[in-house]
C-alpha atoms as a printed R data frame, in Angstrom:
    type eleno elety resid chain resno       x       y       z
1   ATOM     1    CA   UNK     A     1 -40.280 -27.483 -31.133
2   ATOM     2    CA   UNK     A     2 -39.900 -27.782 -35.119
3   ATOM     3    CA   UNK     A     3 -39.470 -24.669 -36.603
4   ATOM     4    CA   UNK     A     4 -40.469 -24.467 -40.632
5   ATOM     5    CA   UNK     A     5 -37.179 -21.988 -42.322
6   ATOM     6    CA   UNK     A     6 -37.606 -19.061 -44.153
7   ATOM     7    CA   UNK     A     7 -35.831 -18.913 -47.517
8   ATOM     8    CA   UNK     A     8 -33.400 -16.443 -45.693
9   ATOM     9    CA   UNK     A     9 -32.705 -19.216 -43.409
10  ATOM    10    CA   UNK     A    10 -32.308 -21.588 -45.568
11  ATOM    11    CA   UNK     A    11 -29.683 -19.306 -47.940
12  ATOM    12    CA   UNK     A    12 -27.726 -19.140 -44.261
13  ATOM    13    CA   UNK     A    13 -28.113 -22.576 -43.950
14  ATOM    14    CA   UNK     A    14 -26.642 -23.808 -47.787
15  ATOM    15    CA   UNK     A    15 -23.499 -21.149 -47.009
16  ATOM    16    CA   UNK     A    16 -22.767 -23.068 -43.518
17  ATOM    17    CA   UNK     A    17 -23.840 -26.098 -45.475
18  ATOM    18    CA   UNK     A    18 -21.029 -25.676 -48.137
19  ATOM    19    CA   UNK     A    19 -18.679 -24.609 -45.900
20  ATOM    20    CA   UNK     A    20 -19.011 -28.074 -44.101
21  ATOM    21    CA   UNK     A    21 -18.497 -29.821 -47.702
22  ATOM    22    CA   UNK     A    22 -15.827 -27.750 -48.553
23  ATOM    23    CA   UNK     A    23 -14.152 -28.342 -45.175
24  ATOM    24    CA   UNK     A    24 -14.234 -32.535 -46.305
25  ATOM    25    CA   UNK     A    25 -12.980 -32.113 -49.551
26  ATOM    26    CA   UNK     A    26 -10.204 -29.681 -48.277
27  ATOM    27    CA   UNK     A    27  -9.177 -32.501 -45.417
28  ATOM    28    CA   UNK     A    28  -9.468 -35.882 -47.171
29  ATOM    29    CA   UNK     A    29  -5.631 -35.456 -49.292
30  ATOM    30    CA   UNK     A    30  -4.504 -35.564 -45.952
31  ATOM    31    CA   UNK     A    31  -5.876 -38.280 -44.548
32  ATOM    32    CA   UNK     A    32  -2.878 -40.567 -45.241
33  ATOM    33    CA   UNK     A    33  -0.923 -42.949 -43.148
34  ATOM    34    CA   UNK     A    34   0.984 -41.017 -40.133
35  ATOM    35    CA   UNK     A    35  -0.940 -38.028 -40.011
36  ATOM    36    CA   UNK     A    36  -2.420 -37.271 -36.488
37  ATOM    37    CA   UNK     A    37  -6.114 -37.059 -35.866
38  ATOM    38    CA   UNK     A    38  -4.720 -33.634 -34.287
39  ATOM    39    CA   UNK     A    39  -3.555 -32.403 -36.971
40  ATOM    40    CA   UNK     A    40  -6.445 -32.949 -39.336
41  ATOM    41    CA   UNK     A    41  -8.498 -31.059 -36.171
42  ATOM    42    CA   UNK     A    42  -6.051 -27.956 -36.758
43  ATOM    43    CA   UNK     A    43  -6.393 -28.229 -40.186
44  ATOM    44    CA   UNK     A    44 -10.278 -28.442 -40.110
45  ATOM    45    CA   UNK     A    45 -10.359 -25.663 -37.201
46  ATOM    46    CA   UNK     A    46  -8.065 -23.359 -39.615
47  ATOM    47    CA   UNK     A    47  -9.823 -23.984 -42.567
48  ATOM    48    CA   UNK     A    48 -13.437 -23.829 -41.463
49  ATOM    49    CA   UNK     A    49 -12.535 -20.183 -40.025
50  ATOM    50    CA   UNK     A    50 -11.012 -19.260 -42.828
51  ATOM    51    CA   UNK     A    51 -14.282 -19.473 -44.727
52  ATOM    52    CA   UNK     A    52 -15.910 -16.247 -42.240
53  ATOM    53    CA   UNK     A    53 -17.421 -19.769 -40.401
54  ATOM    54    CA   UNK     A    54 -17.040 -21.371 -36.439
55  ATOM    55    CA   UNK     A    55 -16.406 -25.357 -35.948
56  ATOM    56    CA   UNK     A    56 -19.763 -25.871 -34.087
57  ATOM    57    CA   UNK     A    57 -18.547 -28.598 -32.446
58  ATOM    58    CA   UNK     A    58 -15.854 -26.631 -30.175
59  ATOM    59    CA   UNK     A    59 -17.266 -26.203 -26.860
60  ATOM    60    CA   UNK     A    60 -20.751 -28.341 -27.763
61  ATOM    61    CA   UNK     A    61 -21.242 -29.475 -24.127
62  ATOM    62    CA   UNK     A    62 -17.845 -29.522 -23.296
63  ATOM    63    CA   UNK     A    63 -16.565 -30.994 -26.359
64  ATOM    64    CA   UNK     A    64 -13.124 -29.915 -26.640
65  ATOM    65    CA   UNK     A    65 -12.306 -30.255 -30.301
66  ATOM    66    CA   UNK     A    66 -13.127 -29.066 -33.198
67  ATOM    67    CA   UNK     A    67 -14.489 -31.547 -35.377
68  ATOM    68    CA   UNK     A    68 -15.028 -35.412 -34.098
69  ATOM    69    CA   UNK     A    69 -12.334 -38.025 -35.994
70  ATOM    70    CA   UNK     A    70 -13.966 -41.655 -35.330
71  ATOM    71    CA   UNK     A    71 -11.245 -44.417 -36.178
72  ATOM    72    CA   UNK     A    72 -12.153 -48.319 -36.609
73  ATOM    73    CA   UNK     A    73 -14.676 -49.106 -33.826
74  ATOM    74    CA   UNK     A    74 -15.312 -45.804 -33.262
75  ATOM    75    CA   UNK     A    75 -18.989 -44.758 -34.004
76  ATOM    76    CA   UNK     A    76 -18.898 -40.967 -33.476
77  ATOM    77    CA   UNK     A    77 -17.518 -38.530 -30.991
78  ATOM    78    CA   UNK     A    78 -13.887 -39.531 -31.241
79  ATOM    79    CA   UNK     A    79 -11.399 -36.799 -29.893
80  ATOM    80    CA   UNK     A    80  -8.622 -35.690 -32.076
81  ATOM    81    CA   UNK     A    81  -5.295 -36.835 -29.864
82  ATOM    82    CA   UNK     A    82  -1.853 -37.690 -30.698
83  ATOM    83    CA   UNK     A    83  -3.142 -40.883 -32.308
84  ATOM    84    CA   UNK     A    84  -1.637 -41.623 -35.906
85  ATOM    85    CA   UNK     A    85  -3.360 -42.820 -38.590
86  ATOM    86    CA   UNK     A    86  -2.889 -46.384 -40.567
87  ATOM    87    CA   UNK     A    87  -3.294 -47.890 -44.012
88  ATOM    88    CA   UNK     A    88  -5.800 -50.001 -43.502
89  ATOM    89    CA   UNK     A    89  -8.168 -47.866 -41.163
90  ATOM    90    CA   UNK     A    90 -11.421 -45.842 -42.200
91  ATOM    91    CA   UNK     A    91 -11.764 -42.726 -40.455
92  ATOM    92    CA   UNK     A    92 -15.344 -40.698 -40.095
93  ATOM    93    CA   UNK     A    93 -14.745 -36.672 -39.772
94  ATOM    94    CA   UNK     A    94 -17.779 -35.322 -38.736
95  ATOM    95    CA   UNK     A    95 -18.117 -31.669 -39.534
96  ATOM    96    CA   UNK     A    96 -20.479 -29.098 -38.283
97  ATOM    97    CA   UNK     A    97 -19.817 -25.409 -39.375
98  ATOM    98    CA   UNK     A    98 -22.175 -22.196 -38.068
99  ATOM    99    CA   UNK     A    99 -22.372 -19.558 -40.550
100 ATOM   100    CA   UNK     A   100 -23.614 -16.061 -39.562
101 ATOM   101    CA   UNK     A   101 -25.942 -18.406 -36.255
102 ATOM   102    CA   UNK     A   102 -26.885 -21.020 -38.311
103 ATOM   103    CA   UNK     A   103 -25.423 -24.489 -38.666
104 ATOM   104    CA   UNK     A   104 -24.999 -27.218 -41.180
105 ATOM   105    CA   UNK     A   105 -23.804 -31.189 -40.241
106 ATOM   106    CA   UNK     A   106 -22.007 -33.881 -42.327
107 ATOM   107    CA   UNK     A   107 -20.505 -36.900 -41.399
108 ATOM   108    CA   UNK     A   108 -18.446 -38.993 -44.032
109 ATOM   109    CA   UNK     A   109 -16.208 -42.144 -43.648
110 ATOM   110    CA   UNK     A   110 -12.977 -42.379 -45.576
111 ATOM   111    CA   UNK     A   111 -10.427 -45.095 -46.175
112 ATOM   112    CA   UNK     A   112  -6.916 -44.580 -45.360
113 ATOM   113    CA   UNK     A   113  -5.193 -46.729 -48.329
114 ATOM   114    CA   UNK     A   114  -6.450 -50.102 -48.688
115 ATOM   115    CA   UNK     A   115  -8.736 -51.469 -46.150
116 ATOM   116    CA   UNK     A   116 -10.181 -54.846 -46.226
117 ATOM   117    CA   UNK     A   117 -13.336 -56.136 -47.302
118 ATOM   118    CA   UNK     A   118 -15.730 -55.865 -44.545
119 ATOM   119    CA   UNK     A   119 -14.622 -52.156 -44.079
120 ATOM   120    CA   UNK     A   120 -15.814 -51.954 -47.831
121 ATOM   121    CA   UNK     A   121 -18.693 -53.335 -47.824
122 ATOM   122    CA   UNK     A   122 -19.008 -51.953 -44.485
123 ATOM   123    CA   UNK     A   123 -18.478 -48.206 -46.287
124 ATOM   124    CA   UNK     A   124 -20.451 -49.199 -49.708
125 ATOM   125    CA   UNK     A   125 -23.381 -49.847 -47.552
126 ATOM   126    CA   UNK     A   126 -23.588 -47.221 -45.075
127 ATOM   127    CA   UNK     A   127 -23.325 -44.627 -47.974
128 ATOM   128    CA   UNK     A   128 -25.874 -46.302 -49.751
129 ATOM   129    CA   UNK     A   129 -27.903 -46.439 -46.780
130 ATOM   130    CA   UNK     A   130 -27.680 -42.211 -46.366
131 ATOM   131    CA   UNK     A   131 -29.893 -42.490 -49.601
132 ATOM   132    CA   UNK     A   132 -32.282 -45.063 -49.279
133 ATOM   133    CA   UNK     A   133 -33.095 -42.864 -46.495
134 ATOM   134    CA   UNK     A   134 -33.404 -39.284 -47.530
135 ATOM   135    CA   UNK     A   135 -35.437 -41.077 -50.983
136 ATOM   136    CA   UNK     A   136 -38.189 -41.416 -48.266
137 ATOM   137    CA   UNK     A   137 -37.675 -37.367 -47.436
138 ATOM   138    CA   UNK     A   138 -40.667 -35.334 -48.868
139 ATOM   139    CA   UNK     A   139 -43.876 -33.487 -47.491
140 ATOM   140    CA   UNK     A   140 -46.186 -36.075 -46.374
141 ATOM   141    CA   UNK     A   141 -43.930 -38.842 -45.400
142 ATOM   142    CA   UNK     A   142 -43.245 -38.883 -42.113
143 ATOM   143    CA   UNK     A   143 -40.400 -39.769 -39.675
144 ATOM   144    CA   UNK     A   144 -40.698 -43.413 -39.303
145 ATOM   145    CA   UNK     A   145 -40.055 -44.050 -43.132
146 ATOM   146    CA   UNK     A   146 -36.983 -42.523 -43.423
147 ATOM   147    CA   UNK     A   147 -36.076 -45.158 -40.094
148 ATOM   148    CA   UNK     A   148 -38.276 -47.991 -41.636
149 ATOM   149    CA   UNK     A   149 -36.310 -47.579 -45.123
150 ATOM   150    CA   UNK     A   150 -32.793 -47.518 -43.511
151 ATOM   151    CA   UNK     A   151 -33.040 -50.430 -41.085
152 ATOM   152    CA   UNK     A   152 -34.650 -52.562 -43.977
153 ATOM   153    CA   UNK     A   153 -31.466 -51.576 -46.139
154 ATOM   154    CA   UNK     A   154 -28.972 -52.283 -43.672
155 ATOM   155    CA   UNK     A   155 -30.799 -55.663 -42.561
156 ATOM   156    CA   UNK     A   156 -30.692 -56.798 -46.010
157 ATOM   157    CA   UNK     A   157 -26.887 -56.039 -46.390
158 ATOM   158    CA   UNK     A   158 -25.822 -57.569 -42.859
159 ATOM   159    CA   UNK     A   159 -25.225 -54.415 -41.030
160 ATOM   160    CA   UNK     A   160 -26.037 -53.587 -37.120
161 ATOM   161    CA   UNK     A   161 -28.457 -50.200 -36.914
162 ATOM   162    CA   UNK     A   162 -26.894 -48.216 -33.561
163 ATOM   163    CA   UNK     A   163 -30.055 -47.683 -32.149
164 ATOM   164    CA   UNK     A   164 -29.233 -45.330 -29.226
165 ATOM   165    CA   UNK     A   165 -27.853 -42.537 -31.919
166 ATOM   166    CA   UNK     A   166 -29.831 -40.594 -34.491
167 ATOM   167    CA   UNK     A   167 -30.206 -38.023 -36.952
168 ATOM   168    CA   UNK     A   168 -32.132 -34.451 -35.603
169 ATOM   169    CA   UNK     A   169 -33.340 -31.419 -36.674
170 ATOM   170    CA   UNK     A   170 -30.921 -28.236 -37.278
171 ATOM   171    CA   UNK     A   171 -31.127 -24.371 -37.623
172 ATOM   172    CA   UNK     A   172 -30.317 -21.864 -35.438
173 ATOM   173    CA   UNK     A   173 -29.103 -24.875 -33.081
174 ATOM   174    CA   UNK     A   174 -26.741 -27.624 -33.805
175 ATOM   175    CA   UNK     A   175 -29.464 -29.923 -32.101
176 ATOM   176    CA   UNK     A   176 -33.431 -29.435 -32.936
177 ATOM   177    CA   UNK     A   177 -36.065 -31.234 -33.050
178 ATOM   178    CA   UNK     A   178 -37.552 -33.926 -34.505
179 ATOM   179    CA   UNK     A   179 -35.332 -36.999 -33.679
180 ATOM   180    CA   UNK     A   180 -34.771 -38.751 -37.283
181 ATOM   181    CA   UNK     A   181 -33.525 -42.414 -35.937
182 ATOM   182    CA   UNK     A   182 -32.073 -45.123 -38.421
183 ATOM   183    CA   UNK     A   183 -34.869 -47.575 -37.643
184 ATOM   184    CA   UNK     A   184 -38.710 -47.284 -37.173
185 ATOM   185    CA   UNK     A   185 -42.034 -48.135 -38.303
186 ATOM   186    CA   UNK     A   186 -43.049 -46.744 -41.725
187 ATOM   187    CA   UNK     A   187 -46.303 -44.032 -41.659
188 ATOM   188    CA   UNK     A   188 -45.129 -43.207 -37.717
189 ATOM   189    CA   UNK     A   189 -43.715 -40.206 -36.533
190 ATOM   190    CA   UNK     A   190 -43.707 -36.271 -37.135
191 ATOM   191    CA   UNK     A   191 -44.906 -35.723 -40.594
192 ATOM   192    CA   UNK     A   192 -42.302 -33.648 -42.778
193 ATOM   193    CA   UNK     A   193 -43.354 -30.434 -44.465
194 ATOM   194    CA   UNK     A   194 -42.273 -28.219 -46.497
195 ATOM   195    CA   UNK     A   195 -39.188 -25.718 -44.400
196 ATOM   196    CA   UNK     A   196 -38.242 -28.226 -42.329
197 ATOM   197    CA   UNK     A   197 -34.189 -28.814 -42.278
198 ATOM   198    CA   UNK     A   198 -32.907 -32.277 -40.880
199 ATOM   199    CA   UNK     A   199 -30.150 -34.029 -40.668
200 ATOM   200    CA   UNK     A   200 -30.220 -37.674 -41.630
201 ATOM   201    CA   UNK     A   201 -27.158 -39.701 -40.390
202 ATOM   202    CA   UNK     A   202 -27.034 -43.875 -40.908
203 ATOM   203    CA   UNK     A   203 -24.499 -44.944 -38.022
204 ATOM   204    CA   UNK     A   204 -23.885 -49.065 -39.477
205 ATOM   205    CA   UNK     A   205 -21.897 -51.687 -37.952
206 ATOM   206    CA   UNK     A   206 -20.029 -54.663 -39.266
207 ATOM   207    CA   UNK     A   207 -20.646 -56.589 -36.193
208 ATOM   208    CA   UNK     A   208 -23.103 -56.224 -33.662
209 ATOM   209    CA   UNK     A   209 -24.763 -52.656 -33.285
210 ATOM   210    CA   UNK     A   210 -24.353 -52.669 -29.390
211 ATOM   211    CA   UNK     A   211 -21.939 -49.808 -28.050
212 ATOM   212    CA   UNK     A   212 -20.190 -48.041 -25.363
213 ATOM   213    CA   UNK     A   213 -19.175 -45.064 -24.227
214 ATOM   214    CA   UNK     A   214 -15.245 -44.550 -23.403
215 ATOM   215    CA   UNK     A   215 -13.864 -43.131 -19.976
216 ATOM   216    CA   UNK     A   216 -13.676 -39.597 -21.538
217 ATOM   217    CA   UNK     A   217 -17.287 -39.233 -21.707
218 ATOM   218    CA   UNK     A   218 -17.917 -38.735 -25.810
219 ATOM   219    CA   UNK     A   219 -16.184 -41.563 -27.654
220 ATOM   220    CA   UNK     A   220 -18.867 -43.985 -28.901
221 ATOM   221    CA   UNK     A   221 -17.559 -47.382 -29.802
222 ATOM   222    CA   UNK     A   222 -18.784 -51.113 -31.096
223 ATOM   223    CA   UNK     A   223 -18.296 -53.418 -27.851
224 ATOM   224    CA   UNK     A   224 -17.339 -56.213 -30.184
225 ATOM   225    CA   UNK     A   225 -14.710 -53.820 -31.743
226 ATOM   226    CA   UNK     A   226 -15.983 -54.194 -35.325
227 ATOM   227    CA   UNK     A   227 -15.486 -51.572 -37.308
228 ATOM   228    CA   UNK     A   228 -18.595 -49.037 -37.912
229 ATOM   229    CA   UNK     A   229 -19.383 -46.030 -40.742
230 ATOM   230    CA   UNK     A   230 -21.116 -42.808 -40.571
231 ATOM   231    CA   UNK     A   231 -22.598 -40.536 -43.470
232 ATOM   232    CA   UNK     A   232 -24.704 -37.815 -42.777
233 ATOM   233    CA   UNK     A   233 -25.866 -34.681 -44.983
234 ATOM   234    CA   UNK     A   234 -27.833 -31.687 -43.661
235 ATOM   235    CA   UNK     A   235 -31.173 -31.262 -46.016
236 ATOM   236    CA   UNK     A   236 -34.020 -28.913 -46.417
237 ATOM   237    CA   UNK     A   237 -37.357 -30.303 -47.255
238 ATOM   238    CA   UNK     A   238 -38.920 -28.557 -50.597
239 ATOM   239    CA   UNK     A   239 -42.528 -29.268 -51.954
240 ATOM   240    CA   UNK     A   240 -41.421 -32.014 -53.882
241 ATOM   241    CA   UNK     A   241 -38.410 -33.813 -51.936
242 ATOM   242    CA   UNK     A   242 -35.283 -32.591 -50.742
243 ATOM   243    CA   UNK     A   243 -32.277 -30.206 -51.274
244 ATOM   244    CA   UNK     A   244 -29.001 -31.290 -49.861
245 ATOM   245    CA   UNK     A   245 -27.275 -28.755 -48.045
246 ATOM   246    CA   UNK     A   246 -24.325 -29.857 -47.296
247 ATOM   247    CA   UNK     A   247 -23.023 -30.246 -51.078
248 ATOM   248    CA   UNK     A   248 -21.296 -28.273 -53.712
């Protein structure tokens, strides 16, 4: 079921929303080489709490950490371990904060020193791609062109579309309804109005876009081992566009 937020909501929302954003730009000094994915969970767990706030992720289904830390190949769901990071790696923290019940989602990809060029264009792309999409995010449009616009972005740049993840709704649950996926068929799909809150989240490959799923049950990686990016923002829809949530 799609439920259509009240401004109250929504005001709930922007605090958990910031809180997320605050939480990245509070983590990404330390992402250096030789820091532990483990650490930057403690850190994130620490400061996230510290802000009157839960890590929404602790305890999702039996995820045991508190935010996911994707390295390389990893696409999302990576589990913060004794694993050090590298110059040369990008690193996606994917934060999720709930604020007084209600949650807000971002995902963002981050070099660790210098990384070579496909991981830039790689990253270049996939952040570009986060807008193409939510330019297609007003009343009236519907699901399909935020997918449509996406896929036709990341076709033109030489980047796989992982096709068995997507973007949701979010409120009250981490998880709502509608789906947003990063490909589809323009004019398709729920129409979006006015109060709706979704999370749009391009998940690009360098290589091919077909993954699997590691012996712990959550990490998501490329099967060719290319390297893959993830940015995500949690928005509201307002009668003329969109209001990022998940910002300043």
């Amino acid at each position: 079921m799609i439920t259509l937020k009240s401004e109250r909501e929504i005001e709930l929302m922007r605090k958990a929303g910031n809180i997320v954003y605050k939480t990245h730009q509070y983590l990404k000094p330390y992402l250096v080489e030789g820091i532990t994915t483990e650490e930057i969970d403690s850190l994130a767990d620490q400061y996230i709490r510290s802000q009157g706030a839960i890590p929404s992720c602790k305890d999702y289904q039996g995820y045991p950490k508190s935010i996911c830390i994707s390295v390389n190949e990893e696409v999302v769901h990576g589990i913060a371990s004794s694993r050090k990071l590298k110059a040369g790696d990008i690193v996606t923290l994917d934060i999720c904060a709930d604020y007084k019940g209600y949650h807000g989602d971002s995902a963002w990809s981050y070099a660790v020193g210098e990384i070579d060029d496909e991981k830039k264009h790689l990253m270049k792309y996939t952040e570009e791609a986060l807008y193409i999409g939510l330019a297609q995010v007003k009343p009236g449009n519907r699901i399909g062109d935020i997918g449509s616009a996406i896929a036709k972005f990341a076709k033109e740049h030489n980047l796989g579309v992982v096709k068995e993840l997507c973007g949701h709704g979010i409120g009250q649950n981490l998880h709502e309804d509608p789906e947003v996926p990063n490909y589809g068929i323009s004019n398709t799909g729920v129409k979006l109005r006015e109060g709706m809150t979704i999370a749009v989240e391009p998940m690009l490959t360098a290589g091919r876009a077909n993954i699997e799923i590691l012996d712990d049950d959550w990490t998501v990686v490329t099967q060719d081992k290319h390297p893959a990016a993830h940015f995500e923002h949690t928005v509201v829809i307002t009668k003329d566009g969109y209001e990022i949530l998940t910002g300043e």
